[in-house]
C-alpha positions as CSV (number, residue, x, y, z in Angstrom):
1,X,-59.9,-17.7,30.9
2,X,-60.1,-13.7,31.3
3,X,-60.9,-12.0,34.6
4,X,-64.1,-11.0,33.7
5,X,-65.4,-14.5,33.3
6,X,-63.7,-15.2,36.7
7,X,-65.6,-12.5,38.6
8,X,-69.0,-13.9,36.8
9,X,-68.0,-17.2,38.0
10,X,-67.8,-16.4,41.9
11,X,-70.3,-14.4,41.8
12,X,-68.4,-11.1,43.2
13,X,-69.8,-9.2,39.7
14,X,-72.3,-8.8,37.2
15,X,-71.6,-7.9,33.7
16,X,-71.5,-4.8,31.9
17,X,-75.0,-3.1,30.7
18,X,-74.0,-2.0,27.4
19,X,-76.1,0.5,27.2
20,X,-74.6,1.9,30.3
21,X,-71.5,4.4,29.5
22,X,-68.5,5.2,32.1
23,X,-69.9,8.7,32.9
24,X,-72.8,7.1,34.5
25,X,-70.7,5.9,37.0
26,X,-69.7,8.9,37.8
27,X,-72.9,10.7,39.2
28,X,-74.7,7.5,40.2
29,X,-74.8,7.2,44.2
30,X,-72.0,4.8,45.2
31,X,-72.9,2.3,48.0
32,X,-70.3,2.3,50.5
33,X,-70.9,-1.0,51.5
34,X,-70.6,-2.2,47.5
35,X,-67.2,-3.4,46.8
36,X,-65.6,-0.7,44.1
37,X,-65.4,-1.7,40.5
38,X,-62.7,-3.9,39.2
39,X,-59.6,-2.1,37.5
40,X,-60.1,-2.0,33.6
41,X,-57.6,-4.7,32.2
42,X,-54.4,-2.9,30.7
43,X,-54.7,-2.7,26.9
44,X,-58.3,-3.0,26.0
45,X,-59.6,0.7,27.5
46,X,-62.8,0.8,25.2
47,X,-64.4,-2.4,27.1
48,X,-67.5,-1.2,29.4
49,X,-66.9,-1.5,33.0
50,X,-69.3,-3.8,35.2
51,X,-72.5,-2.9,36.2
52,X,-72.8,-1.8,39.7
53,X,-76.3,-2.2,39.9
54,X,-77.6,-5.2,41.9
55,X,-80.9,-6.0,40.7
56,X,-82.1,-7.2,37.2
57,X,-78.8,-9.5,36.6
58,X,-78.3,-9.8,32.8
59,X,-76.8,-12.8,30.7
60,X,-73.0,-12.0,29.6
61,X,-72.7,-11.2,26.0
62,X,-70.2,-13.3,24.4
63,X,-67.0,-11.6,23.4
64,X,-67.1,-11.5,19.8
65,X,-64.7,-14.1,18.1
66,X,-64.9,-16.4,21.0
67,X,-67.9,-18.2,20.3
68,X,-66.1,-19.9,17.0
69,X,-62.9,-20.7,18.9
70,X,-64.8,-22.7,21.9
71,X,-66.7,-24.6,19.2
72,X,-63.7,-25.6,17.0
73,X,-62.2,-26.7,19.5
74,X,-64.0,-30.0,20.3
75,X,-64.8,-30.5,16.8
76,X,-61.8,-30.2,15.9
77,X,-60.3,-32.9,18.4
78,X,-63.3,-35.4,17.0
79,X,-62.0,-35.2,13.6
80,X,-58.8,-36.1,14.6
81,X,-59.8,-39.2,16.7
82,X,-61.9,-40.5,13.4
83,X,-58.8,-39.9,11.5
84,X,-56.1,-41.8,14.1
85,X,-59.5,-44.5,14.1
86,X,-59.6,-44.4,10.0
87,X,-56.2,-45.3,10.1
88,X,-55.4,-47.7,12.6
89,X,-58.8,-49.7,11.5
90,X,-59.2,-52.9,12.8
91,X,-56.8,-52.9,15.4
92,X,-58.4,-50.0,16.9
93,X,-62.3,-51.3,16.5
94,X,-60.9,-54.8,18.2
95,X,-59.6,-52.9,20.8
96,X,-62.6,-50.7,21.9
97,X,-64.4,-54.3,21.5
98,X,-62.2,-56.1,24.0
99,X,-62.5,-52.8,26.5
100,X,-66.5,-53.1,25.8
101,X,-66.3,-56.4,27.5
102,X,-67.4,-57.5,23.8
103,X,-68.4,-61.5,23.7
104,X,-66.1,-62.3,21.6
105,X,-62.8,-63.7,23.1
106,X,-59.6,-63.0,21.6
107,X,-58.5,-65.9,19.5
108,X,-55.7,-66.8,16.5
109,X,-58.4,-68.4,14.5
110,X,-61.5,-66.9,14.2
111,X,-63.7,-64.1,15.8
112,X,-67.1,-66.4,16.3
113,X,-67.6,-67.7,19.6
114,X,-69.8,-70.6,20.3
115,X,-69.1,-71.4,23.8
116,X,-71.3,-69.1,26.2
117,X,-69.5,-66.2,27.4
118,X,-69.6,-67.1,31.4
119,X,-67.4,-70.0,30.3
120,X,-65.1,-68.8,27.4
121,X,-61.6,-69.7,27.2
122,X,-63.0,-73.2,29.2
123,X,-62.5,-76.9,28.3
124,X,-65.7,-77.3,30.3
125,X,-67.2,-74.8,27.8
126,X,-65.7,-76.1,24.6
127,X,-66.9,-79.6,25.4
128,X,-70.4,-78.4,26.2
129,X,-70.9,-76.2,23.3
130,X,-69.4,-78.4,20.7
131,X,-70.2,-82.5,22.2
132,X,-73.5,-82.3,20.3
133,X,-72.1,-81.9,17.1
134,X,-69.7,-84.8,17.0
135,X,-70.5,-88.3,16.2
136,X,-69.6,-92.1,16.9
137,X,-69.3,-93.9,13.3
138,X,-69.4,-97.5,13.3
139,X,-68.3,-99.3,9.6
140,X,-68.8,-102.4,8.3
141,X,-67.1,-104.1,5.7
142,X,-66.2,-107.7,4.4
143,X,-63.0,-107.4,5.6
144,X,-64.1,-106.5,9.6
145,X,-65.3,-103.0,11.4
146,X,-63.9,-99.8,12.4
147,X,-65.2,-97.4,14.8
148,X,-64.4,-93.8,14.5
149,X,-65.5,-90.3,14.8
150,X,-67.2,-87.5,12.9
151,X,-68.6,-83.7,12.7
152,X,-71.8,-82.5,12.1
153,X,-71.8,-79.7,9.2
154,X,-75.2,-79.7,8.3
155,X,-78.7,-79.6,10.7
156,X,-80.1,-82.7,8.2
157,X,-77.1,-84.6,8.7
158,X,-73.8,-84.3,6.8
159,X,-71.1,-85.2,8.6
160,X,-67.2,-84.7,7.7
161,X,-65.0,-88.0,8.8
162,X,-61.9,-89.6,7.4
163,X,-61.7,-91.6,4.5
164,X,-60.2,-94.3,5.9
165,X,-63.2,-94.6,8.7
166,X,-65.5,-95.3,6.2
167,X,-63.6,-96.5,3.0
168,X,-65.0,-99.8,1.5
169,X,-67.9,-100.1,4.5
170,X,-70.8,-101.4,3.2
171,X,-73.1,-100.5,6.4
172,X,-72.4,-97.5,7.8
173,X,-74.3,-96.3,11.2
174,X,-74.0,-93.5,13.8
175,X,-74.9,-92.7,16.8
176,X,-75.2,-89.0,18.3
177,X,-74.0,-87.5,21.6
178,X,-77.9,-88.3,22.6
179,X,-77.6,-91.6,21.9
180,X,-79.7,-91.9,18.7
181,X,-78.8,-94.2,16.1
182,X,-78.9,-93.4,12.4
183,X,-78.2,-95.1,9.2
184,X,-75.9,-93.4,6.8
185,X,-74.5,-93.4,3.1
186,X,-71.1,-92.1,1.7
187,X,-71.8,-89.5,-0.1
188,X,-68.2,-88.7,-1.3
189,X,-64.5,-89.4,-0.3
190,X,-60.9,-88.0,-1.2
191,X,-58.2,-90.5,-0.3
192,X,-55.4,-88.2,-1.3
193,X,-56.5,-86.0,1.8
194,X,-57.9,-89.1,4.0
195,X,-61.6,-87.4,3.9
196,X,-65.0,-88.4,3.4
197,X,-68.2,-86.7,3.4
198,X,-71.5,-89.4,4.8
199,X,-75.1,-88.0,4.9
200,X,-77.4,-89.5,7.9
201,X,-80.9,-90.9,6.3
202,X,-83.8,-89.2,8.0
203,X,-82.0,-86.7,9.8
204,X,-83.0,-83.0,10.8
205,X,-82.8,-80.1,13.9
206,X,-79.0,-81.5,14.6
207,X,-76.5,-78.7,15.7
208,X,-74.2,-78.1,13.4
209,X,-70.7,-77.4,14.3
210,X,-68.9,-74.0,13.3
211,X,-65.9,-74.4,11.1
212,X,-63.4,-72.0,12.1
213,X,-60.1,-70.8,9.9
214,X,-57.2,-72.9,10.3
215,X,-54.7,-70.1,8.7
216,X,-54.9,-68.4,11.4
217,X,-53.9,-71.2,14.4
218,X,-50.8,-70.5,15.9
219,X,-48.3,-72.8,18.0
220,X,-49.0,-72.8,21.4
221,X,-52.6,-72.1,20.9
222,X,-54.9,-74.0,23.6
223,X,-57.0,-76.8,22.0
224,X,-59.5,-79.1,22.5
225,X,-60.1,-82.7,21.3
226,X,-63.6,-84.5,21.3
227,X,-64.0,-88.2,19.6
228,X,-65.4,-91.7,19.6
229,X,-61.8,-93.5,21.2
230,X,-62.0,-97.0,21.5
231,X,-65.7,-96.3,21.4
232,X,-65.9,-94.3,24.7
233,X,-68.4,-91.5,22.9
234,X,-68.0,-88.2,23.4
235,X,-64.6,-88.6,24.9
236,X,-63.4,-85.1,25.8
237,X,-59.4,-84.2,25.8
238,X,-57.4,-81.1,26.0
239,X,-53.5,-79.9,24.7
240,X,-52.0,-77.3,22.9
241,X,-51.5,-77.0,18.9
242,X,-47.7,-78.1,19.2
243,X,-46.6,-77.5,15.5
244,X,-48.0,-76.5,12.0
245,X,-47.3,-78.0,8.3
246,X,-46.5,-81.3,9.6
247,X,-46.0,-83.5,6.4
248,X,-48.3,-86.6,7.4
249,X,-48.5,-89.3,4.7
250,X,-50.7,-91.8,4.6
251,X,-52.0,-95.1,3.0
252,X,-54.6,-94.4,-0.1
253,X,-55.0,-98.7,-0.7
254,X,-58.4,-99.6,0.4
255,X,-56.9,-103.3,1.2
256,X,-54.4,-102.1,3.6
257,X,-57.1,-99.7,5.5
258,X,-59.3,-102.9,5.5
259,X,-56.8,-104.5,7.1
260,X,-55.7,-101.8,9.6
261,X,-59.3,-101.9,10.6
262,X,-59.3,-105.7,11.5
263,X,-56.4,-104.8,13.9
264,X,-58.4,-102.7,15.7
265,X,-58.2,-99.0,14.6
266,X,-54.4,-98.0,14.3
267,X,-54.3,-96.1,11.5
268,X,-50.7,-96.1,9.8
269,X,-48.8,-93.3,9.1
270,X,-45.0,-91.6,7.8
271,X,-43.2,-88.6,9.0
272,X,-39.8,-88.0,8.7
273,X,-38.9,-91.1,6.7
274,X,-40.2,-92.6,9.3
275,X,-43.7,-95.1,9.1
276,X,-45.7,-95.6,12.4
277,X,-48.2,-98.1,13.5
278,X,-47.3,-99.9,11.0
279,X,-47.1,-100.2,7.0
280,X,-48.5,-97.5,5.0
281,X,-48.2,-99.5,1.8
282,X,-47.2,-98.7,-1.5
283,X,-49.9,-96.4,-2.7
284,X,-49.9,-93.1,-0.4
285,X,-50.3,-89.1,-0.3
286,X,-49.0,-86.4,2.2
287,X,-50.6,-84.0,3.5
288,X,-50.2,-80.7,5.8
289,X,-51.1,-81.6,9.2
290,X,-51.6,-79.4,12.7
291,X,-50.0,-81.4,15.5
292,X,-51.1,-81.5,18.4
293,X,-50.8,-82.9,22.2
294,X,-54.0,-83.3,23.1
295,X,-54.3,-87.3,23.4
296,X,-55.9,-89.1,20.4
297,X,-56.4,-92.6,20.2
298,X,-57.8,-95.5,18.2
299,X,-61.2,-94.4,17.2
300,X,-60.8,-90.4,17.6
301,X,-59.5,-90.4,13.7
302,X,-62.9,-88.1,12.0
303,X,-63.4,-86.9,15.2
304,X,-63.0,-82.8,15.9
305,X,-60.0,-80.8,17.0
306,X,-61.2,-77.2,18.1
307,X,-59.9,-73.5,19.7
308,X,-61.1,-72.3,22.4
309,X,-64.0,-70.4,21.2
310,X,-65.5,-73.7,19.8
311,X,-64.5,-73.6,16.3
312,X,-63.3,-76.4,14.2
313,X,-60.1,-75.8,13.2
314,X,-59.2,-79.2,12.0
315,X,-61.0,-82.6,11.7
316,X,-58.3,-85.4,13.5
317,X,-56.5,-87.9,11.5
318,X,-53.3,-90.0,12.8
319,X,-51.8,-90.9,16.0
320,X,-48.4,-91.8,17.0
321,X,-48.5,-95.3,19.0
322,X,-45.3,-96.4,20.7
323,X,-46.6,-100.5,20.0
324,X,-48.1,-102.0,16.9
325,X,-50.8,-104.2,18.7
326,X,-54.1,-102.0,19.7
327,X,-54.4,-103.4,22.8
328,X,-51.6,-101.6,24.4
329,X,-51.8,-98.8,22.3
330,X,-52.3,-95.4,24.2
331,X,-51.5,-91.6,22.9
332,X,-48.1,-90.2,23.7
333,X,-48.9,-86.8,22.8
334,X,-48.2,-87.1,19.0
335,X,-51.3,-86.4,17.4
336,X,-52.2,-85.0,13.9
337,X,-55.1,-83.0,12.3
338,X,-56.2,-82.1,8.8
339,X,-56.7,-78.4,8.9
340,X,-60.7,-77.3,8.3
341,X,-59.5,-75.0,5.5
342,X,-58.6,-78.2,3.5
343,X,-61.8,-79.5,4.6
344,X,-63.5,-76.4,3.3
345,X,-61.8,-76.4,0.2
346,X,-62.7,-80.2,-0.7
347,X,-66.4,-79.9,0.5
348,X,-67.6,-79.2,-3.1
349,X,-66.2,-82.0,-4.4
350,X,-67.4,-84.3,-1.5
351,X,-70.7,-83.2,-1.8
352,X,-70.9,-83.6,-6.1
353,X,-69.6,-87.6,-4.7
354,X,-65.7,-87.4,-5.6
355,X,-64.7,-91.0,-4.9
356,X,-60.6,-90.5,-5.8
């Protein structure tokens, strides 16, 4: 800033008249009481002094060439912030988002949030948002019952569970987190990944769940658990993800999940070499599995295993139980979970009635 833009400033000085030359100044009466003209800055002697007359103020005249330079300026600086923005992309639009005090709360998995905002990042939120799209499933077969869980995918009723919940049932019946009661048919199943797709009869307006992205789940990641155990409904539980990749394998004979069912639920299992809750048979597959330490127990196997924004992340399948009778069975923090990307990978052939 110049001096002559500091004298406008406080006022002490108006600007030059152009039309006004020096000599003027000279036979022009000079007010004693007027301050005396400002010295002519060294090394630009053709610039017109200031005008000494009070009255009839006039706007300053912008020194030519300045104009340009105050308007690059700013310009400039914007196209350098789109640039730096350009280039750090995402990272940089999350950012602004978080500092926006944007909805959407930082998660591993996915960016949709179902749970309210005044209770993100809540168990009490999770369970609220996502209860009324998980399910009570009560089978029927010649060889007993089995009672286990499910998730609404659909608003007319489709719902994804485990195969070996529903596997050789011939009545099939489920009851919402309202406490109606609907009739339902297998409408596909995959032993080799223990899943199974059943479609409610008469069904419509039900809130469908919002399957998240397993890929991105990380260990340690906070988790919720919500399932059917022991026929307790809407049972709500809470841990962390405690490992990824896990190699679960598990029985694909229809007699021996018949059977498992008689004894109340346990559902058999290997990992490690090692077979728990009892005999997985000879016919089996493996699959990858997200273990977790939110407690899961007899009857939570279909049911839903969610982040923290209320997405499905994977749909619960085995538990570790320290005791191969049902009645003292209880979760010891081993719990596994088929990841919803396998889920969403198999729905198509669910849906066209796979039956492998």
């Amino acid at each position: 800033m110049n001096m002559t833009e500091s004298l406008r400033q406080n006022g002490e000085y108006e600007h030059a008249n152009p039309y006004q030359g020096p000599h003027q100044h000279a036979s022009s009466p000079v007010n004693p009481e007027w301050p005396p003209p400002p010295a002519q800055p060294p090394g630009n002697p053709t610039q017109p002094l200031p005008d000494m007359r009070p009255e009839q103020p006039e706007q300053p005249a912008e020194p030519h060439g300045r104009r340009p330079a105050r308007r690059r300026g700013p310009a400039a600086l914007l196209v350098a912030v789109a640039i730096v923005a350009a280039a750090v992309g995402g990272g940089t639009a999350y950012g602004i988002q978080e500092l926006a005090g944007g909805d959407t709360v930082a998660s591993s998995s996915t960016s949709t949030n179902v749970v309210p905002s005044s209770q993100k990042g809540t168990v009490s939120g999770v369970a609220k948002a996502v209860s009324p799209s998980i399910v009570e499933i009560n089978a029927t077969s010649n060889a007993g019952s089995s009672t286990g869980s499910g998730v609404i995918i659909t608003d007319d009723g489709e719902i994804i569970t485990n195969n070996h919940v529903v596997s050789g049932a011939s009545s099939v019946k489920v009851t919402t987190s309202d406490g109606k009661q609907y009739t339902a048919e297998v409408v596909g199943t995959d032993s080799k990944k223990d899943l199974a797709l059943i479609k409610l009869e008469n069904a419509s307006g039900l809130k469908a769940a919002t399957l998240g992205d397993s890929d991105g789940v990380g260990v340690g990641d906070q988790v919720v658990a919500i399932g059917s155990p022991e026929g307790l409904t809407g049972t709500v539980t809470s841990g962390i993800v405690s490992a990824l990749d896990r190699d679960v394998t598990v029985s694909t004979d229809e007699g021996q999940e018949q059977q498992q069912q008689r004894q109340g639920g346990q559902w058999p299992f290997e990992f490690g070499g090692q077979q728990f809750n009892g005999d997985t048979g000879s016919s089996t597959t493996t699959y990858k599995a997200i273990q977790t330490d939110a407690s899961l127990n007899p009857g939570n196997s279909g049911g839903a295993l969610i982040d923290m924004n209320g997405n499905i992340i994977g749909i619960n399948s085995a538990m570790y139980s320290a005791t191969e009778s049902s009645a003292s069975a209880g979760s010891v923090g081993l719990g596994f979970a088929i990841p919803i990307n396998t889920v969403k990978a198999d729905l198509p052939e669910l849906r066209a009635g796979a039956s492998n």
